[in-house]
N, C-alpha and C positions, 0 to 999 in steps of 0.2 A: 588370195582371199583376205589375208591379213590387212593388204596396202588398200582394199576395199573398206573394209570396218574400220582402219583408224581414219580413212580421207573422210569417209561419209559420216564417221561419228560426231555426235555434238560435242564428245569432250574430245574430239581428236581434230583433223582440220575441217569439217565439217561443211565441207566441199559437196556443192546436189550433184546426186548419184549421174544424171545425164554431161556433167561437167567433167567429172572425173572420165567418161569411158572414153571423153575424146582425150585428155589431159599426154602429154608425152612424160616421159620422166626425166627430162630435167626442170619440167614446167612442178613436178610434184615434188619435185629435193628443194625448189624452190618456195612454194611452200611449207614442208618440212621444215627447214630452216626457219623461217620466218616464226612459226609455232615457238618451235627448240629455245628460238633466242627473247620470243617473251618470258620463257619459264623460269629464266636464268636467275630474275630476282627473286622470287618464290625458291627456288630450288636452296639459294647461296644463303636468304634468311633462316630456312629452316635449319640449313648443317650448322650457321651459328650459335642458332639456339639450341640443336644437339650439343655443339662444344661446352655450349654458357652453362647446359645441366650437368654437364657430367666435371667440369674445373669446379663450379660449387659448391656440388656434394664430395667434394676432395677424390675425384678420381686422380692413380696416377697410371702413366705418365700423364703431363696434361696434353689437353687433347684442342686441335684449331678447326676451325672451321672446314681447311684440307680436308680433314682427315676422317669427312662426312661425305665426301662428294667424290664420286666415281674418277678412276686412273683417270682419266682422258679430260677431267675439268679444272685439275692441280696444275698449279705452276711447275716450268718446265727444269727448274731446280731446286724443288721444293725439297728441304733437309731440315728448316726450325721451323716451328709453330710461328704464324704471322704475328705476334705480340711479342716474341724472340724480338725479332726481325725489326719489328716498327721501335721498341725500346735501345735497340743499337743503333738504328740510322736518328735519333734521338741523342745519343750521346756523340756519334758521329757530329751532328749540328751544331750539338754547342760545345765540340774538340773545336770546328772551323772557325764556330763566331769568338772563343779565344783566342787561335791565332792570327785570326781577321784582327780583334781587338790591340793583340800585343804588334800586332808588325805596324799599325797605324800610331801606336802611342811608342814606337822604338824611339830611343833617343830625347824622350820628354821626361822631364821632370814633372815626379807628381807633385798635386796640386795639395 
């Protein structure tokens, strides 16, 4: 009954009732999917903006985006908050473009 009301629903796949009774169910995970993976942007802005209210009104600890969105939509090693994360692969780049910078000027006098 259930896989009836969300196929046939208008907010669900919204699939006509005579379509679905012939449908097999890999033809309807198929759609399912297809649903699932529009919602994703809707789904990932909201939990930011859960995150963005709750680090401004000085919640602690601070809280990402993660940590809005169901087990099974987190990264598969998720341990910092993605602004952790993005602020270290940020000093990681410019640890590199320093010693990109010094192993290309080794041996030169400055100017």
């Amino acid at each position: 009954m259930n896989l009836w009301a969300f196929a046939t629903s208008p907010h669900g796949l919204a699939i006509p009732e005579k379509k679905f009774w012939y449908m097999s169910f890999a033809e309807y995970n198929a759609f399912y999917r297809v649903w699932e993976n529009s919602r994703k942007p809707e789904r990932f802005q909201w939990a930011e903006m859960m995150a963005l209210l709750w680090n401004s009104n000085g919640g602690k600890p601070a809280k990402s985006a993660y940590d809005y969105l169901p087990d099974e939509k987190r990264p598969a090693n998720y341990d910092k908050p993605w602004i952790v994360k993005d602020v270290e692969s940020q000093k990681l780049s410019i640890m590199q473009a320093l010693a990109f910078a010094a192993g290309a000027n080794e041996g030169k006098q400055p100017s």
